[in-house]
N, C-alpha and C positions, 0 to 999 in steps of 0.2 A: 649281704656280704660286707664284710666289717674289712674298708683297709688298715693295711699296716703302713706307718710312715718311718723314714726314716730317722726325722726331727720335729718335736714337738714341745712348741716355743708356748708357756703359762704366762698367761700377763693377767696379775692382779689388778684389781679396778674398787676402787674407795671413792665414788664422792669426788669423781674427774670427768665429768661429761665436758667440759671445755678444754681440755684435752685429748679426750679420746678421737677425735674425724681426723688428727692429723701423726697421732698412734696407728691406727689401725690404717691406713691409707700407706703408712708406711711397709705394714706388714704385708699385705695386699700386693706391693711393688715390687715384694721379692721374687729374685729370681731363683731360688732357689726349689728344687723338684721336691716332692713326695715327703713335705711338711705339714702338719697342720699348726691350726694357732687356737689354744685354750684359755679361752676371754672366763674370768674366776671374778664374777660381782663378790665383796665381800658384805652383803648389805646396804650397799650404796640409796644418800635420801635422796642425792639430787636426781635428775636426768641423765644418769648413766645408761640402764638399762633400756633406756627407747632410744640414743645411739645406739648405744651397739647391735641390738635389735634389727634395727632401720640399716644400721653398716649391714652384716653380716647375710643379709638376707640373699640368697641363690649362689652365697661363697661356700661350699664345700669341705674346705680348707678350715675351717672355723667352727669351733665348738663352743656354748657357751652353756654357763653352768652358776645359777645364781643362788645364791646364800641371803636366806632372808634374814639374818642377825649378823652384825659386823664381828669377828672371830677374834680384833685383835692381830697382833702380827706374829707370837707363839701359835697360838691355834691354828691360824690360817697357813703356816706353811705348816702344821702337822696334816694339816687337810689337803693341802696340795700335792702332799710327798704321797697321798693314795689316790691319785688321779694316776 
C-alpha cells in the first residue's frame, strides 16, 4: 500500500557528506505529520551516499533516489519536477 502525504520535502545532495548528519537530523525532528523527505544524490563522488544510507535506515519517512551522473542544476530540477 503506497501512502499518500500530505508534504513532501526534495533535498538535493552534491558532494555534502559533511553536511548531511546534521541536514537530515534536522528533517527527522520535525514535527510535522504525514510528510515524507526525498533525499535526490545528484551523482555525488564523495561519502554522500553511505550517510544518508546509514541516516535513513528504518525512517519510513525517507525516500532516496540516486543518480549516478551529476545532472547539473537545469537537468536536475527537470528531474525533480517528475518525482
Amino acid at each position: 500500500m503506497h501512502i499518500k502525504y500530505s508534504l513532501s520535502v526534495i533535498v538535493p545532495v552534491y558532494n555534502s557528506s559533511q553536511f548531511l548528519f546534521d541536514s537530515l537530523s534536522s528533517l527527522k525532528n520535525q514535527l510535522v505529520n504525514n510528510v515524507e523527505f526525498v533525499i535526490v544524490n545528484d551523482g555525488s563522488l564523495d561519502d554522500s551516499e553511505r550517510v544518508i544510507l546509514n541516516f535513513i535506515k528504518g525512517d519510513d519517512r525517507f525516500r532516496y533516489i540516486s543518480k549516478l551522473k551529476n545532472l547539473f542544476p537545469p537537468q536536475a530540477q527537470a528531474f525533480m519536477a517528475t518525482i
